[in-house]
C-alpha positions as CSV (number, residue, x, y, z in Angstrom):
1,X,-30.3,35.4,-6.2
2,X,-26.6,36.8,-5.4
3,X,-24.2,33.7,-5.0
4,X,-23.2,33.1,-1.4
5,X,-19.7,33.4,-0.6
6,X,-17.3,31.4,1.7
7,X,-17.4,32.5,5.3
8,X,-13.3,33.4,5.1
9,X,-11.2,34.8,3.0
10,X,-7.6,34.1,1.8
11,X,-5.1,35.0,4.4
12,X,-7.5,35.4,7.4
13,X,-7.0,34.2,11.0
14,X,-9.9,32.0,12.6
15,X,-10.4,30.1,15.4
16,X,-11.7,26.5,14.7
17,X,-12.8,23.9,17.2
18,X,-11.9,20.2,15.1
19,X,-14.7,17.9,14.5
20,X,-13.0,14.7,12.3
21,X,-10.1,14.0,10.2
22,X,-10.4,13.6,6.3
23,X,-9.4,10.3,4.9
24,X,-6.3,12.2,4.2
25,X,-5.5,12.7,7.8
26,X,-6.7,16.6,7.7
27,X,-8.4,18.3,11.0
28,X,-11.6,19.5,9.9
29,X,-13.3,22.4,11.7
30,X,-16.4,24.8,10.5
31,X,-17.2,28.1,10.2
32,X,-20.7,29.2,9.4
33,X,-20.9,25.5,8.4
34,X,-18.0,26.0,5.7
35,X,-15.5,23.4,6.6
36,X,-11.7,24.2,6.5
37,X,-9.4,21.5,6.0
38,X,-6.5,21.4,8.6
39,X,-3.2,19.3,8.3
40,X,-2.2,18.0,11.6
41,X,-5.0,18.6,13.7
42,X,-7.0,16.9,15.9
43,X,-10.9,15.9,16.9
44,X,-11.1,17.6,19.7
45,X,-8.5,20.1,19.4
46,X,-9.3,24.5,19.2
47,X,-6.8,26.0,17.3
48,X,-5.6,29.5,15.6
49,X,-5.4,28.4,11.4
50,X,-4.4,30.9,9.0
51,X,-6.7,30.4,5.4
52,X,-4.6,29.2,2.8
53,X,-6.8,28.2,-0.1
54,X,-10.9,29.2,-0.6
55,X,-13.1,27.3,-2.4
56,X,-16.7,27.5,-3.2
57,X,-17.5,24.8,-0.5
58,X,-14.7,24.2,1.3
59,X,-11.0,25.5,2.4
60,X,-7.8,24.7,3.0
61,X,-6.1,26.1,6.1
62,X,-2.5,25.9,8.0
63,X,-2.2,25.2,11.7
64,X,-0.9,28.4,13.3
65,X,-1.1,27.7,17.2
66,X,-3.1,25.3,19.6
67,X,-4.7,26.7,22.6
68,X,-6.3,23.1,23.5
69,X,-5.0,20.1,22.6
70,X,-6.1,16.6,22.3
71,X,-5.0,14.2,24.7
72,X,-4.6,11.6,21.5
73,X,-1.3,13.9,20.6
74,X,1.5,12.4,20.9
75,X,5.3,14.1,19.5
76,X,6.1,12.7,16.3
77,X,9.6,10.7,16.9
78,X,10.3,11.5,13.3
79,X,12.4,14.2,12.6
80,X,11.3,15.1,9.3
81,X,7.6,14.2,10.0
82,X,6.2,17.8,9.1
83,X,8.2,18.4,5.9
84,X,7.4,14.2,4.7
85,X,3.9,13.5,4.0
86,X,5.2,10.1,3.5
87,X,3.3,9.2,7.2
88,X,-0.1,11.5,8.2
89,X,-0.8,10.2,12.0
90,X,2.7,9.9,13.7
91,X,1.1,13.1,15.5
92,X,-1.9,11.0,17.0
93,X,-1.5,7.8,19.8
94,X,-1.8,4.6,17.8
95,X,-4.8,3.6,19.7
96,X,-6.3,6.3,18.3
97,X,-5.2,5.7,15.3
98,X,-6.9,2.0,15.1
99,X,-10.0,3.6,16.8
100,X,-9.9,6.2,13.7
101,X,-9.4,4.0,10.9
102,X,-12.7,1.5,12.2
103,X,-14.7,4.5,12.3
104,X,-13.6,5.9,8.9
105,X,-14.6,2.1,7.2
106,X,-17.6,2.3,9.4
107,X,-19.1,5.7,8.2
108,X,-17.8,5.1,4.9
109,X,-19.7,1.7,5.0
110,X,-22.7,4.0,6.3
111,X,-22.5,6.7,3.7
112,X,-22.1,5.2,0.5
113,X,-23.2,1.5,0.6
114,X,-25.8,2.3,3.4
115,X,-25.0,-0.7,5.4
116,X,-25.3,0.8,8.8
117,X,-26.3,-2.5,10.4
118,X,-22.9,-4.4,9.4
119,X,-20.7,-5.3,12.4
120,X,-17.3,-3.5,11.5
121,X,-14.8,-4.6,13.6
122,X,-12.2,-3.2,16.2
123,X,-9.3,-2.7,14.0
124,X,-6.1,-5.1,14.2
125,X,-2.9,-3.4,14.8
126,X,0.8,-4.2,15.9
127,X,2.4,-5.1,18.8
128,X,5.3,-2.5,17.6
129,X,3.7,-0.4,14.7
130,X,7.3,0.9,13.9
131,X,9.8,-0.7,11.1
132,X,7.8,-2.7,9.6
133,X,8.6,-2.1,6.0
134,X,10.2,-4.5,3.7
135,X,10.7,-2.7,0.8
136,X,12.2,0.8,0.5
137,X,12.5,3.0,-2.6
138,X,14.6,5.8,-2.8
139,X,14.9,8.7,-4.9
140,X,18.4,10.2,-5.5
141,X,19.4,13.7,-6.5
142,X,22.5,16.0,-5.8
143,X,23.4,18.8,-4.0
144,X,24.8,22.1,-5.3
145,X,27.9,20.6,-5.2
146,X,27.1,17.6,-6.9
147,X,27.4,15.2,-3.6
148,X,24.6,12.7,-3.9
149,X,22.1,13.0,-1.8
150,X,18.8,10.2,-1.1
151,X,15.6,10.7,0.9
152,X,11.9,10.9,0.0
153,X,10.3,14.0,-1.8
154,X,9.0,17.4,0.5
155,X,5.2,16.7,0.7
156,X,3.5,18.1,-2.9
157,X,7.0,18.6,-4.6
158,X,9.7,16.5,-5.8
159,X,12.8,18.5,-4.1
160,X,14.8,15.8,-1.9
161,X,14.2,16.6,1.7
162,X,18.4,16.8,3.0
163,X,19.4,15.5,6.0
164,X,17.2,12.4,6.3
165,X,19.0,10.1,8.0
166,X,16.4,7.4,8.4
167,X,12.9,6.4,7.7
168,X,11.1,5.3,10.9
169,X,8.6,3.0,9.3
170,X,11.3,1.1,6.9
171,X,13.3,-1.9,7.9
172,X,16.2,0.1,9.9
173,X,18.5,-2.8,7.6
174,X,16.9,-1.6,4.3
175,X,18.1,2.2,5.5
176,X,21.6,1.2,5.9
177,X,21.9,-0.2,2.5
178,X,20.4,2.6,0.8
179,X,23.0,4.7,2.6
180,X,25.6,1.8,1.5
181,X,25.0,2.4,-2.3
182,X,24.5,6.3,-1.8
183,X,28.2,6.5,-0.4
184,X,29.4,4.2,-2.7
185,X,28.4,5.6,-6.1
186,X,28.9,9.2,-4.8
187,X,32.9,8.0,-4.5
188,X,32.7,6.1,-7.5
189,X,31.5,9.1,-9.4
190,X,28.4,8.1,-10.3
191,X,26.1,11.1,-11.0
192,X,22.3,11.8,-9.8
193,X,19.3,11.6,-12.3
194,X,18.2,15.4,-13.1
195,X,14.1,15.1,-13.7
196,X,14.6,18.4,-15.6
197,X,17.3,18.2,-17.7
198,X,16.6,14.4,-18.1
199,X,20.2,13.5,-17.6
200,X,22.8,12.2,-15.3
201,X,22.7,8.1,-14.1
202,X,21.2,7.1,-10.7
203,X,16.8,7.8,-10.4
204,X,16.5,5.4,-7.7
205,X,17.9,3.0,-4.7
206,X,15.2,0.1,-4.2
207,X,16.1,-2.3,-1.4
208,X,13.5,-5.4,-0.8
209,X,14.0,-7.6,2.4
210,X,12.3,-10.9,3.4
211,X,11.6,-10.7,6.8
212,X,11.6,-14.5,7.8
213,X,14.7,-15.5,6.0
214,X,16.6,-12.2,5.8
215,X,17.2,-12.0,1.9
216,X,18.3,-8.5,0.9
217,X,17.6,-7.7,-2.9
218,X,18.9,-4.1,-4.3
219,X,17.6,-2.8,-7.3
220,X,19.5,0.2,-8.9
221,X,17.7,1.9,-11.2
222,X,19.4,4.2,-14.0
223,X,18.7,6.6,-16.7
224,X,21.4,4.9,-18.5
225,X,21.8,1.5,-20.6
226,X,24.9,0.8,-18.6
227,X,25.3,0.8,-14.9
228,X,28.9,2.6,-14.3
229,X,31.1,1.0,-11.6
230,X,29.2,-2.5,-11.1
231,X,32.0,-4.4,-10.6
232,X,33.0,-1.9,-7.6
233,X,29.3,-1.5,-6.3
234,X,29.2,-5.3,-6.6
235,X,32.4,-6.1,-4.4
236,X,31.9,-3.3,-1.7
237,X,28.1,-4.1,-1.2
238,X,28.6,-7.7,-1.1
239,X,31.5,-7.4,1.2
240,X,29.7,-5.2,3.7
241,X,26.4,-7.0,3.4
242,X,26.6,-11.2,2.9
243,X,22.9,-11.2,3.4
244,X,22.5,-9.5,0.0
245,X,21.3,-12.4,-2.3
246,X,20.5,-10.4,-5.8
247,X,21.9,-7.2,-7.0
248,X,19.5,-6.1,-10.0
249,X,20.2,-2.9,-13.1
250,X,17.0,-1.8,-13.9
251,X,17.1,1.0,-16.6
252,X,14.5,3.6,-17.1
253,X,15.0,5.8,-19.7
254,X,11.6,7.6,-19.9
255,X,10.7,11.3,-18.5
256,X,8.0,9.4,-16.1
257,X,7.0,9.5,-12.2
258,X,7.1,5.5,-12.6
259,X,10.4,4.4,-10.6
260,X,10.8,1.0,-12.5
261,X,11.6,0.8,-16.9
262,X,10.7,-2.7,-18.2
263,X,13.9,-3.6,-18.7
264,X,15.9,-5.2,-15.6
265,X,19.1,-7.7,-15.8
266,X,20.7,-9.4,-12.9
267,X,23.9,-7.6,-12.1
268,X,25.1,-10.5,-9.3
269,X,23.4,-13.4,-7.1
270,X,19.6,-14.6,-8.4
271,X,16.9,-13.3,-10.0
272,X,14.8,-13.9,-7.0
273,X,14.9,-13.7,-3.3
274,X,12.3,-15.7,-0.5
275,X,9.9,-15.2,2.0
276,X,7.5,-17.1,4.3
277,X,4.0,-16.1,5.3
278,X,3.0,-18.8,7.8
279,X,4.0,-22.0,6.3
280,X,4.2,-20.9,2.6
281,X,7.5,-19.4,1.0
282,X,7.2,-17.0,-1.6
283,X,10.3,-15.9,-4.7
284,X,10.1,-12.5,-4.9
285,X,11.3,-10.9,-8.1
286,X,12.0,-7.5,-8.6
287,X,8.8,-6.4,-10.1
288,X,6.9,-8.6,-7.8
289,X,3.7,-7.5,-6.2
290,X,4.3,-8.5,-2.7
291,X,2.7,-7.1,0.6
292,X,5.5,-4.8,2.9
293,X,4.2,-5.8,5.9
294,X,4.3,-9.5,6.1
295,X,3.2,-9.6,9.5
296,X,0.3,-7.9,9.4
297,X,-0.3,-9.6,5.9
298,X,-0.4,-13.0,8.1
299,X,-3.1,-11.7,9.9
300,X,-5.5,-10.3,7.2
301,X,-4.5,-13.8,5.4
302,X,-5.9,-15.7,8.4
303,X,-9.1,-13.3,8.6
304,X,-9.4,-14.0,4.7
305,X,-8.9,-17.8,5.6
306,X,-11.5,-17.8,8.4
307,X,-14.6,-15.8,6.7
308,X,-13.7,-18.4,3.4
309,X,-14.8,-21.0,6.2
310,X,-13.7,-23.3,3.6
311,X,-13.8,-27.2,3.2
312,X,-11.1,-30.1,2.0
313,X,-13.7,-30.2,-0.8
314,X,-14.6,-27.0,-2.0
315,X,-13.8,-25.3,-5.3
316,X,-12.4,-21.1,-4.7
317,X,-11.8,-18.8,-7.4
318,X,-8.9,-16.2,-6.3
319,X,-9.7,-12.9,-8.9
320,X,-6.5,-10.7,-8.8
321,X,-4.4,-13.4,-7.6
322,X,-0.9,-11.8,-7.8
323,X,1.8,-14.5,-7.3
324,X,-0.5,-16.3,-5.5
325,X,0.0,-15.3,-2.0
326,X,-3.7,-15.8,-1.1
327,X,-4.1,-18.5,-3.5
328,X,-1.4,-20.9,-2.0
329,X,-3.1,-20.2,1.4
330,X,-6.1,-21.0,0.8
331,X,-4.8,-24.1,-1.3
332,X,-3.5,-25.8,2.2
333,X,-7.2,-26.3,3.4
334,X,-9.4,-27.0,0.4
335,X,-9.7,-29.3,-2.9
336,X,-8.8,-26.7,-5.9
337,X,-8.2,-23.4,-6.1
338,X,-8.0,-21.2,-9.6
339,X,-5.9,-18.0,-10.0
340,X,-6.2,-15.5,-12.5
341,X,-4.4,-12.4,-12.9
342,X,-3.5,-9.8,-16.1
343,X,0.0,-9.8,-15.4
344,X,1.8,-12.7,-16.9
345,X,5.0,-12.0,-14.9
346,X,2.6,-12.4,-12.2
347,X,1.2,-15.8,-13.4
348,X,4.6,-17.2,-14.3
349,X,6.0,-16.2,-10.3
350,X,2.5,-17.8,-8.8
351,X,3.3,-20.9,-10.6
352,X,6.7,-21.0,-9.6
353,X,5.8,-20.3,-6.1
354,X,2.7,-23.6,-6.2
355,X,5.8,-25.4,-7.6
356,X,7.9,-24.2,-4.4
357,X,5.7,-25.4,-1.9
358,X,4.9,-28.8,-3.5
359,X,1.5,-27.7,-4.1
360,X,-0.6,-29.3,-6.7
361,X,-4.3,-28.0,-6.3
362,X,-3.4,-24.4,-7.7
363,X,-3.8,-23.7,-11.4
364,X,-3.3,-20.0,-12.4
365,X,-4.2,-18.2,-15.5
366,X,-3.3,-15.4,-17.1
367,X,-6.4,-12.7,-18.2
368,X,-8.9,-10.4,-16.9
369,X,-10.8,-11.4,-14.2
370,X,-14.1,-10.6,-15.9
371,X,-13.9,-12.1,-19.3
372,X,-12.0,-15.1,-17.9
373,X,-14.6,-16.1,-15.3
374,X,-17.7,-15.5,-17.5
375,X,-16.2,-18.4,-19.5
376,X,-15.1,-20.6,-16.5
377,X,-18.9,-20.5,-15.7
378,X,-20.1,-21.4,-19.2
379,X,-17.8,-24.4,-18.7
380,X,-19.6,-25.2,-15.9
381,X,-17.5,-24.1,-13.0
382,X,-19.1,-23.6,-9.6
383,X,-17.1,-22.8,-7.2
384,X,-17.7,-22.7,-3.4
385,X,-16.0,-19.8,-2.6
386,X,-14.5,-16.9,-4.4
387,X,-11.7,-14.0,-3.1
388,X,-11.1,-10.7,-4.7
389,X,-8.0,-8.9,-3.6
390,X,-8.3,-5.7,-6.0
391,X,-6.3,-2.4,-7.1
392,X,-7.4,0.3,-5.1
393,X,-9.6,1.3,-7.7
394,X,-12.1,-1.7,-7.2
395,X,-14.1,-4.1,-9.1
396,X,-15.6,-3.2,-12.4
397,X,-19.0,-3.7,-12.6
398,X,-18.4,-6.5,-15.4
399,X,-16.3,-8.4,-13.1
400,X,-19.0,-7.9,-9.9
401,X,-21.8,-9.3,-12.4
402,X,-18.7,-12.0,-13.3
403,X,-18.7,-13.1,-9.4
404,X,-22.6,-12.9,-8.8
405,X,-23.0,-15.1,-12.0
406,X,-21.0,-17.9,-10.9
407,X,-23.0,-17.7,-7.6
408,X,-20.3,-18.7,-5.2
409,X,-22.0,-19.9,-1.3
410,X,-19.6,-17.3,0.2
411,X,-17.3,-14.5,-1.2
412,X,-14.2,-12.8,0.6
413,X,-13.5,-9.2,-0.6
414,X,-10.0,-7.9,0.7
415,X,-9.7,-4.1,0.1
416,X,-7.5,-1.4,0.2
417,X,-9.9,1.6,0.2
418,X,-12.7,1.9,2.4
419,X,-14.8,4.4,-0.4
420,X,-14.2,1.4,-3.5
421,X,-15.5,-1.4,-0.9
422,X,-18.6,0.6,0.0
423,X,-19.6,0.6,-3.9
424,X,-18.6,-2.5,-4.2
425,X,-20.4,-4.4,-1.2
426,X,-23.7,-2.7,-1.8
427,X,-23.8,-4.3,-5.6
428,X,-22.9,-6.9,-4.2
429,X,-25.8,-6.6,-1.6
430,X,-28.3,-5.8,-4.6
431,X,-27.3,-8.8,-6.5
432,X,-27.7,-11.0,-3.8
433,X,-25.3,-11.4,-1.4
434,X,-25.5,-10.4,2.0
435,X,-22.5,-8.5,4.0
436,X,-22.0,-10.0,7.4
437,X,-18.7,-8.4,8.5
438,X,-16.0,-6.3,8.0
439,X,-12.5,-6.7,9.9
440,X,-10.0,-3.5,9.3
441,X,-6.4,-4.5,9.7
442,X,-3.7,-2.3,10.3
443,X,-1.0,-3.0,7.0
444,X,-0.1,0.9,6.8
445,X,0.8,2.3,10.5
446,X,1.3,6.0,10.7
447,X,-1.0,6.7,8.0
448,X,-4.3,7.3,6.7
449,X,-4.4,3.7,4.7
450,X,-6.3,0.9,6.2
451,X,-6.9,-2.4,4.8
452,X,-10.5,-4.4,5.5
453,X,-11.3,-8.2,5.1
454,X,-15.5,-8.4,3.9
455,X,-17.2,-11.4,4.7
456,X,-20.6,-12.2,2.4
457,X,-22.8,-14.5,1.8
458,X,-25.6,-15.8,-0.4
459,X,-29.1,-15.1,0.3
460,X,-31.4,-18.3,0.4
């Protein structure tokens, strides 16, 4: 039988009418039944698209011209928006945006777990789905001339984009400093990190902000053991900004793509700044794992809160519990809840933060969720209710059968990808437990990510 090739060739002109986006945010449209993958398109929208890239069942192609478009599109109010990548959807209304992401966890739900029947929910966005950022992380390079330049990476490349003068989703606060330090160590003399030629001084600008009590935390991170200048960088950001609480060295002296090295000293203030979520106050380190949207985190909190439906006498296992943001939550309303996370940073911060609040029924542990729960159950642990807050990888399937075995009346599963919770919900399902929602919340505005709040049960 001759092999069937793609409709389209490389460098071709077609018309396409748009069906859906990819999880990626892509326009997809068909020819022949051969679907061509579309950045910045719309469902709804026909469209002149030059072929870019063929494949044996599917294509890449580049939006040329629109001859209808979709009522949905909206101009992007971000001026580098096309060259970014760092945002997918400031092209499409943000209703339709929330409207997209329930329908992406809904058919994702539907295609891989089969769960067509489980009530997915409206998604919950923002009143103002700008800004909302509290951590920014800049890269810094140089121009011809040597002039430091910072701004995030052109979509699929790590060249600087120039002339960024803002970020539209980052706290407009966060921007200035970064721009601070920028202007600072470009006078000072300070020189850009080169990735090729693995030298020079200055990789990155991190700022972290807590948005209820307005502590500022930069992080400089260098190539070099020594940060040049300090005692100028200190005086002039600390002058400029009094909010600024902690001024941090980080060094990172590998060829790597990871923006932190392991080891960090305090330059000036504390090692940690704070935060509130609702009534709970959080230190915030500067390796911390800590949610940038804290209002939105509120909310999925409260969802996680409500499906744990959870009593002043229950027992709740929190798998992947961080620094114990969901931990000391759910600690308020019940009798005792247990934390365990692989990070012992992690564990030693959660700790701190129980011992913050004045809050006693929290005991955290440091270990792999699936060998340290097997062995909480052979002791004899029940408990009531567990909550798994995961990588966006998922649950292994070791710590699943971990949660099943310990045959909790209720378990909460917080997600960050829609695919990972399918697979893991219909385990779950075969092992048991029965999925009665699913509430998306909006943490990520302007882009494809969406986060979802599972509610399950045990069968009887």
């Amino acid at each position: 039988m001759a092999k069937q090739s793609a409709p389209v060739k490389k460098n071709q002109t077609v018309t396409l009418t748009f069906e859906d986006l990819t999880h990626e945010g892509n326009g997809v449209g068909k020819i022949n039944g051969y679907p061509l993958f579309v950045p910045y398109a719309l469902p709804g929208e026909v469209g002149d698209v030059k072929v870019v890239k063929v494949k044996k069942n599917f294509g890449f192609g580049k939006l040329l011209d629109l001859h209808t478009s979709s009522p949905e599109r909206v101009e992007p109010p971000c001026d580098v928006f096309y060259k970014c990548g760092g945002c997918q959807l400031q092209h499409m209304s943000y209703d339709a945006q929330l409207t997209m992401k329930q329908d992406q966890v809904r058919n994702t739900l539907k295609k891989i777990a089969h769960l067509e029947h489980v009530q997915v929910h409206p998604t919950i966005g923002m009143k103002d789905p700008w800004r909302y950022r509290n951590k920014v992380q800049m890269p810094v390079g140089a121009k011809a001339d040597g002039e430091l330049i910072t701004g995030f990476y052109q979509k699929r490349s790590h060249r600087i984009i120039e002339g960024m003068e803002t970020c539209i989703i980052q706290d407009e606060e966060n921007d200035r400093m970064v721009e601070a330090v920028r202007r600072i160590a470009d006078r000072l003399g300070i020189t850009a990190y080169d990735e090729e030629t693995d030298q020079g001084v200055l990789r990155h600008i991190m700022v972290r902000t807590g948005e209820e009590t307005n502590d500022a935390m930069i992080i400089l991170v260098t190539r070099t053991q020594k940060l040049p200048h300090r005692d100028e960088l200190v005086k002039e950001l600390t002058g400029t900004y009094p909010h600024i609480k902690s001024i941090v060295h980080n060094i990172n002296d590998k060829q790597t793509n990871v923006i932190l090295g392991k080891k960090t000293e305090i330059v000036w203030g504390d090692a940690y700044i704070y935060d509130k979520i609702g009534d709970v106050t959080f230190a915030i380190s500067p390796q911390s794992f800590y949610q940038v949207n804290p209002k939105q985190t509120k909310v999925l909190y409260e969802k996680a809160m409500e499906y744990a439906q959870i009593s002043s006498t229950d027992t709740v296992v929190d798998a992947y519990c961080g620094i114990g943001t969901i931990s000391l939550f759910l600690a308020q309303q019940t009798k005792q809840v247990y934390g365990v996370e692989v990070v012992p940073e992690a564990v030693e911060d959660a700790k701190k933060n129980a011992t913050l609040n004045g809050i006693t029924n929290a005991a955290f542990y440091v270990g792999e969720a699936e060998k340290v729960m097997p062995w909480w159950t052979a002791q004899g642990m029940r408990p009531d209710v567990i909550v798994v807050d995961p990588p966006r990888k998922g649950c292994d399937e070791e710590l699943l059968k971990a949660m099943t075995d310990m045959q909790p009346e209720r378990i909460v599963y917080v997600s960050c990808n829609p695919s990972k919770l399918a697979r893991d919900l219909r385990i779950l399902e075969d092992s048991g437990y029965e999925v009665k929602e699913v509430q998306p919340v909006d943490m990520f505005p302007q882009t494809m990510h969406v986060e979802c709040v599972s509610w399950l049960e045990k069968r009887t």
